[in-house]
Structures are given as structure tokens and as C-alpha cells.
Steps between C-alpha positions, in 0.01 A plus 500: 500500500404170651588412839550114459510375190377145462751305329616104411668505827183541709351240283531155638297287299227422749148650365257613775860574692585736256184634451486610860899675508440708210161603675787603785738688207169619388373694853875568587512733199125625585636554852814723309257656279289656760747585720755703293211702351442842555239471748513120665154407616528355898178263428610343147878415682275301766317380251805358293666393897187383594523237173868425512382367860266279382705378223755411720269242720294376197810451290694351776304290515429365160870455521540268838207301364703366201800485765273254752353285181801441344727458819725797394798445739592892571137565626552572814808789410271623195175568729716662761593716260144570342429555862778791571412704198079446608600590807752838346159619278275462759710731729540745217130524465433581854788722507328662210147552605630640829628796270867409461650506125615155398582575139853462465497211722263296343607577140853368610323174687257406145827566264728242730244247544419517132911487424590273720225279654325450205832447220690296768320338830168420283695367162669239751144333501461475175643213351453291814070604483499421105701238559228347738225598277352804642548705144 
């Protein structure tokens, strides 16, 4: 069974910005995948962390880019809150390669980003970016 399911909800309408959160429902569920099988390998979960890292600062980003161009007026509350959850993976990684088990607790932070930052705080930009021509 799929973790995360990519559905119409995630979808916002926005092209390369899709693209790049069902690469995140995509790795969440390779994340799942590896660790609920019967014999979780240490270096493919850093592997997957290691990624969900980088996504977070490239797509981030990507993101506050079309915020600055188009004068988005919630930037500022939007990148702190890219910033928090950067800041929330990058702790679980080191936390991770220093030995500890993260599973649970990253599983738990991908599924309410994905539920809730995605379908609520990143639809809100939407209609104002296509509205200003960004897609």
C-alpha cells in the first residue's frame, strides 16, 4: 500500500511547482518503502534524507523566487515557514547519521507538510501568482 497518495488536492495548477511536490510524495513513499521492509538499509534512508534535504533548499527556493518577482504579499510568513521545516530535516538528518532512528518522526513531518502545507499554506498563492502572470 502506498504511503501518500498523490491526489487533485496536492495538485495546484502550477507546473514545475507540481512537478517538484510529487517528487516530495514520490521520496516520502520511497522513504516508507525502505523503512517498513524487512531489513531497512541505514545508507539508502540517508540517501532518501540526504535528498529530501536538498529538495527542501532547491525547492524553497524556486518557490520565494516567484514570491520576490511577482511581489507575493505573504513572503515573508511563507519563507519563514520553508525555513522551519529546512531547518526540522536538517536536524533529522544529523540526528540520523549520529545513529539515532528518525523513522516515525520524519514519516509523520513529510505526511503533514504534504497535508497541510502543501493543500492549504501553498494553494493561498495560487490565484494571486497566476493572477500576476507567473503560470
Amino acid at each position: 500500500m502506498t504511503f501518500m497518495q498523490w491526489t487533485a488536492e496536492l495538485e495546484l495548477g502550477a507546473g514545475e511547482i507540481d512537478g517538484q511536490h510529487r517528487w516530495l510524495v514520490d521520496q516520502t513513499n520511497a522513504l516508507h518503502d525502505e523503512l517498513s521492509g524487512p531489513a531497512p538499509r541505514r545508507e539508502v534512508i540517508g540517501e532518501l534524507l540526504e535528498g529530501l534535504a536538498d529538495y527542501t533548499q532547491n525547492h524553497f527556493i524556486a518557490e520565494e523566487v516567484l514570491f520576490e518577482r511577482h511581489r507575493y504579499p505573504e513572503t515573508a510568513a511563507h519563507k519563514a515557514q520553508h525555513d522551519a521545516f529546512t531547518t526540522r530535516v536538517i536536524k533529522l538528518l544529523m540526528r540520523f547519521e549520529q545513529g539515532e532512528t528518525v523513522d516515525t518522526e520524519v514519516l509523520d513531518l513529510l505526511r503533514d507538510w504534504l497535508t497541510n502545507h502543501i493543500c492549504k499554506v501553498d494553494r493561498a498563492y495560487v490565484d494571486y501568482l497566476r493572477a500576476h502572470g507567473a503560470f
